[in-house]
C-alpha positions in Angstrom: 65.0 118.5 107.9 63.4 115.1 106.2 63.7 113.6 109.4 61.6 116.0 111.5 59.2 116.2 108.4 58.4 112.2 108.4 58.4 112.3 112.5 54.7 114.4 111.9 56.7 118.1 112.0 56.4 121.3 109.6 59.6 122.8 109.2 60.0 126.4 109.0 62.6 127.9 106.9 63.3 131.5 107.7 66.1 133.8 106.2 68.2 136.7 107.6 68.0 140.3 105.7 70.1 142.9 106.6 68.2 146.0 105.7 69.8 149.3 104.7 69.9 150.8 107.9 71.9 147.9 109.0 69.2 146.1 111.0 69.0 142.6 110.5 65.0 141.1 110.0 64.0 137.4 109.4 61.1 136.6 107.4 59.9 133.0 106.9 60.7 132.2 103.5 59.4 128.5 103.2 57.1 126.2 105.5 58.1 122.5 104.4 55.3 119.8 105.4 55.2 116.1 104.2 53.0 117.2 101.0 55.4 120.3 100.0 58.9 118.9 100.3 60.0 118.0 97.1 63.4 117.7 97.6 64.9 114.5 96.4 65.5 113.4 100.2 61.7 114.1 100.5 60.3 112.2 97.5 59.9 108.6 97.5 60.8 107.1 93.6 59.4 104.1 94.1 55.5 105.5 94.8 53.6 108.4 93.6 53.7 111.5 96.1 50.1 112.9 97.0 48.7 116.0 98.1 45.0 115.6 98.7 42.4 118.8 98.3 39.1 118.2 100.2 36.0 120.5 99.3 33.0 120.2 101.0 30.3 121.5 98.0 26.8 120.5 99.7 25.0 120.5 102.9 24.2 116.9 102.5 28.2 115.8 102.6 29.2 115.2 98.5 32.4 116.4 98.1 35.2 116.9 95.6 38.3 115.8 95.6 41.4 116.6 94.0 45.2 114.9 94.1 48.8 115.6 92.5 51.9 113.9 92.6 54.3 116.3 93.7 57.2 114.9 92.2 55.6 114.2 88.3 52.4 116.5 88.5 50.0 113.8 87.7 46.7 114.7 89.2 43.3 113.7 89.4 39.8 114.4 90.0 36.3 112.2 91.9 33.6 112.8 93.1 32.7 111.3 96.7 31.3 111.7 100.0 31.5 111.6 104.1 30.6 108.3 104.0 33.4 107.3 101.8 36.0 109.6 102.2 37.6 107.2 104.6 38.2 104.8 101.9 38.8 107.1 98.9 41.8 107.9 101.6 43.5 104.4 101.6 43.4 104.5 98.1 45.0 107.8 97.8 47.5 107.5 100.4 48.3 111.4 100.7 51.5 112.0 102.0 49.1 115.6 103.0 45.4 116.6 103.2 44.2 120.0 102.8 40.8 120.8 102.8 37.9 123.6 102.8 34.5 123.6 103.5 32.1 125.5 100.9 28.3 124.6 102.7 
């Protein structure tokens, strides 16, 4: 699974139920993407493990963002914009982004 996770893929886990009437359904019961696998073969020791949050607060571009380490749950908080969102990005270096737009 790690290895289609780092080649750019979300992996979907889905499980079997057999129901009462003996019919068998599948629901999905995990969707593993480069920001939620926290499985020790998915977490790199040696450098934190970020999941950026991207809010868009203002019709003029400032935004918020937001960042935790998966694996230790350090997180933090800064203000920025469009224009510098590219480099508050290298500094990050997300393993995922998420984002939502609030204009």
């Amino acid at each position: 699974m790690s290895t289609l996770v780092e080649a750019g893929h979300r992996v979907v886990i889905v499980d079997e139920f057999r129901d009462a009437g003996a019919e068998i359904s599948r629901r999905v019961s995990r969707v593993v993407t480069p920001g939620t696998g926290v499985d020790e073969g998915f977490v790199k020791q040696d450098r934190m493990n970020f999941v950026l949050a991207i809010g868009l607060i203002d019709a003029e571009g400032a935004l918020d963002l937001a960042w935790r380490d998966v694996s230790t749950g350090a997180y933090f908080v800064r203000k920025s914009s469009l224009a510098n969102l590219r480099d508050d990005m290298l500094l990050v270096e997300p393993k995922e982004e998420i984002g939502r737009a609030h204009v």
